[in-house]
C-alpha positions in Angstrom: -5.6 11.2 11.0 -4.9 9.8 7.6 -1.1 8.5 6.5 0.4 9.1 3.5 2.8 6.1 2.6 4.3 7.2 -0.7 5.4 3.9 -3.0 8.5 4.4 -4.1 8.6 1.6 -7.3 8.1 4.0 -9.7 11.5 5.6 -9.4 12.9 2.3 -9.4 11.3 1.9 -12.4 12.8 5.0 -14.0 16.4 4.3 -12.7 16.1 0.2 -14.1 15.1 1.4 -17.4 18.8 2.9 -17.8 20.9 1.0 -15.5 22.6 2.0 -12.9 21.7 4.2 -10.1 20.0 7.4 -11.5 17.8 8.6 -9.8 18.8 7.1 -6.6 15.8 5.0 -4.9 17.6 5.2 -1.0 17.6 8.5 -1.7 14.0 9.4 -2.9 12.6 7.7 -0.4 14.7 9.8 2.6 13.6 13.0 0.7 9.8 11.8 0.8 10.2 11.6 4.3 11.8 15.3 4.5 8.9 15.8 2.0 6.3 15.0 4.6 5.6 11.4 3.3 4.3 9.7 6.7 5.5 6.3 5.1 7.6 4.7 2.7 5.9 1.4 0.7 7.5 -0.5 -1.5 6.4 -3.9 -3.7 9.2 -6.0 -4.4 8.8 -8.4 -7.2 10.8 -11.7 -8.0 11.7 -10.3 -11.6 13.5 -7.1 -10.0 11.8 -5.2 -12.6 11.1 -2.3 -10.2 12.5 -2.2 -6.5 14.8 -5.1 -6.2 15.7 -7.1 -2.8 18.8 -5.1 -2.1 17.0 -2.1 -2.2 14.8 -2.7 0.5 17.6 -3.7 2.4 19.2 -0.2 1.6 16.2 1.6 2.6 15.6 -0.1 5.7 17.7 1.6 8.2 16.7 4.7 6.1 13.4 5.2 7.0 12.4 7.2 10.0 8.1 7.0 9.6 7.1 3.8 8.6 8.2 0.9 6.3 5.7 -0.8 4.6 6.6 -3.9 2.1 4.2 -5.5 0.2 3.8 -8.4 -2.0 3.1 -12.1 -2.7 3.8 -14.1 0.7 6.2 -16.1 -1.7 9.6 -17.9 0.3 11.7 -15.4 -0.8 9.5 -12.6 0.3 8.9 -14.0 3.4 12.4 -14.5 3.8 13.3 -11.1 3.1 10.0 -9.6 5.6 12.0 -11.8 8.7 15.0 -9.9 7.8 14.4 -6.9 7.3 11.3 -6.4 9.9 9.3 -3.5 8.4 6.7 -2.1 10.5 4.0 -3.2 8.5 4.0 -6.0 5.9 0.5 -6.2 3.1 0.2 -9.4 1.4 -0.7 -9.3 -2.1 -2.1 -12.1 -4.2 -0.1 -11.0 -7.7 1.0 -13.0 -10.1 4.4 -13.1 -10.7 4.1 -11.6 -14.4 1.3 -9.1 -13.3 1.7 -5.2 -14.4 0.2 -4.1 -11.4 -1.6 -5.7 -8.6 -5.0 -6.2 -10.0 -7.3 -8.0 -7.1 -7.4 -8.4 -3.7 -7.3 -12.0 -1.5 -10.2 -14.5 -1.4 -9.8 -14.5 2.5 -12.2 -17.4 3.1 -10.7 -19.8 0.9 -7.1 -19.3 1.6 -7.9 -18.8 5.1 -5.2 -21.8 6.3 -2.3 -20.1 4.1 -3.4 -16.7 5.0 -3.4 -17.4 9.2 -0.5 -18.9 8.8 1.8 -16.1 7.2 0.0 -13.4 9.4 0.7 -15.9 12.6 4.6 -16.0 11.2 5.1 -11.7 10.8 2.9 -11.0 14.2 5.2 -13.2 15.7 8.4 -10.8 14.4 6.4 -7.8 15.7 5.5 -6.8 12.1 2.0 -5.2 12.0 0.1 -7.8 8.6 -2.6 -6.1 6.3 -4.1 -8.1 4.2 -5.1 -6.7 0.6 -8.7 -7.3 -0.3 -11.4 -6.2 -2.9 -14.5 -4.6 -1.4 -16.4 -7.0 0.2 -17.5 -7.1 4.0 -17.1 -11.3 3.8 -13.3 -10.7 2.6 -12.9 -8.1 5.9 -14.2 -10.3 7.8 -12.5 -13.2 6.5 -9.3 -11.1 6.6 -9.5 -10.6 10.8 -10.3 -14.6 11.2 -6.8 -15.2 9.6 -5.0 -13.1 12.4 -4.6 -10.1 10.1 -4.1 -6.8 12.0 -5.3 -4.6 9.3 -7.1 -4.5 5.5 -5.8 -2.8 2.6 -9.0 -1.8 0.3 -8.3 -2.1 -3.7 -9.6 1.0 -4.8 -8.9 0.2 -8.2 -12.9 -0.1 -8.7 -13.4 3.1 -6.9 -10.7 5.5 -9.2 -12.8 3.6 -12.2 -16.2 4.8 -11.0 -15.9 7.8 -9.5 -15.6 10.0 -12.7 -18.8 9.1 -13.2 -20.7 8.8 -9.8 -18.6 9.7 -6.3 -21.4 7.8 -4.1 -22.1 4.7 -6.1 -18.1 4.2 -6.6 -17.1 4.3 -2.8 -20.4 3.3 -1.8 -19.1 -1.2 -1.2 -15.9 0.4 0.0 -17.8 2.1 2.8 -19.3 -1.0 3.2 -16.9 -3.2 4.0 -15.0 -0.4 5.9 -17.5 -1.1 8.4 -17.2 -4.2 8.5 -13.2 -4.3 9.3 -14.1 -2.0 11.6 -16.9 -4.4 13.4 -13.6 -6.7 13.0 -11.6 -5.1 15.3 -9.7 -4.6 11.8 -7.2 -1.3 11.1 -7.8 0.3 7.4 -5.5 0.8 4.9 -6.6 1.7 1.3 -4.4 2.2 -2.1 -4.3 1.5 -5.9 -4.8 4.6 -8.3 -6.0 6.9 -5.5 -4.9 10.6 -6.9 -5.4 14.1 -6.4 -8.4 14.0 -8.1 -10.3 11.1 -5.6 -8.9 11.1 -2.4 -10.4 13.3 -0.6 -13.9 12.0 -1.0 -12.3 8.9 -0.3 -11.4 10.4 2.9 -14.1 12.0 3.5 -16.7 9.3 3.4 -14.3 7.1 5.5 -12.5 9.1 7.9 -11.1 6.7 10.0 -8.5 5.1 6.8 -5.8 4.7 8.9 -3.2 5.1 5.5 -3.4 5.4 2.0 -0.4 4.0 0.0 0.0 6.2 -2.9 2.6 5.3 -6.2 1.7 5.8 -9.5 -0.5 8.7 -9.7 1.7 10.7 -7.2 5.7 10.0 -8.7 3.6 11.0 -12.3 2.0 14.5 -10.5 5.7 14.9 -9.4 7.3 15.2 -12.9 5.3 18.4 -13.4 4.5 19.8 -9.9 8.2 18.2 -8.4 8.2 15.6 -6.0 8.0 18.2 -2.7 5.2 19.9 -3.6 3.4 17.1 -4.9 3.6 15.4 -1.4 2.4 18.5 0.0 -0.6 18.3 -2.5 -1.7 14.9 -1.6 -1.4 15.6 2.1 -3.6 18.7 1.6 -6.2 16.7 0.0 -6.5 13.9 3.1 -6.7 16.9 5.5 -9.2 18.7 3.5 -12.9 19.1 5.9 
């Protein structure tokens, strides 16, 4: 069965664009859970601009499903992973000044970098995905590091799919298989919504979790934030 890990930047966002602490991100992401979120992700950045350092501390002891922190394997995120030991840690190749995460690790040449942060978390107990683009080479570059699992950028796929389901998850597929061959656990997120998910699903039925942000806290400021959860669950169990 398919997780639902709802990414919680976006209220941070919302709340950091005022000051203060409306609405309240600790908070948000208990009522996910409550919700039926199966997961709470969040990306820190160094610039704070969105969740902030202290807030994943906050959360931490919060969370009763999963924790999942993702990012650039930077010191101070690597720092911060040791301390806080989430269950499951996705590195991230963004740029510090990036908008959004916008491609996935070249696992073959950053292979000695790569083994060594997934050696450092597995040795905290911390489950490591790496992020990738779809490519089988990059899945199975991503299991010679160490890496217990692959998050798919389905940025591509969210692209396509308007305009052809098959050709759009058709690499993703692809190199599903061959994290599978790997020995590799699947992940999959970036602009997955209610629209694309469940063929996403569908067609690869053994995505272990989808990480969901930006389309789902922008469903949720029409549909509120309960049923919107409830919506996106619905479509990963649809047969």
């Amino acid at each position: 069965m398919t997780r639902l890990s709802v990414n919680i930047n976006k209220i941070a966002t919302i709340r950091n664009a005022r000051g203060g602490n409306l609405p309240d991100v600790a908070k948000a992401a208990v009522a996910c859970e409550r919700f039926g979120a199966e997961g709470i992700t969040v990306h820190p950045r160094p610039d704070e601009r969105h969740i902030r350092y202290a807030d994943v501390r906050e959360i931490r002891p919060l969370v009763k499903t999963e924790f999942n922190i993702e990012g650039n394997p930077i010191p101070s995120f690597v720092d911060l992973v040791l301390e806080v030991l989430p269950d499951q840690v996705t590195l991230v190749p963004d740029a510090h000044d990036a908008i959004t995460s916008n491609a996935g690790w070249d696992t073959l040449k950053n292979r000695e970098f790569l083994t060594d942060i997934c050696a450092r978390f597995k040795k905290a107990g911390i489950r490591t995905s790496i992020f990738i683009d779809p490519d089988p080479d990059m899945a199975e570059g991503a299991a010679r590091c160490g890496a217990d699992r692959v998050e798919l950028y389905t940025a591509d796929y969210a692209a396509e799919f308007p305009l052809d389901p098959e050709i759009a998850v058709a690499r993703y597929l692809e190199t599903a298989k061959a994290a599978r061959t790997a020995g590799l656990g699947l992940n999959a997120g970036h602009d997955l919504n209610l629209d694309n998910l469940a063929f996403f699903i569908k067609t690869i039925p053994w995505t272990d979790e989808v990480s969901i942000g930006h389309a789902l806290i922008s469903d949720a400021l029409y549909m509120g934030l309960e049923k919107t959860i409830q919506a996106y669950l619905g479509e990963i169990r649809k047969k």
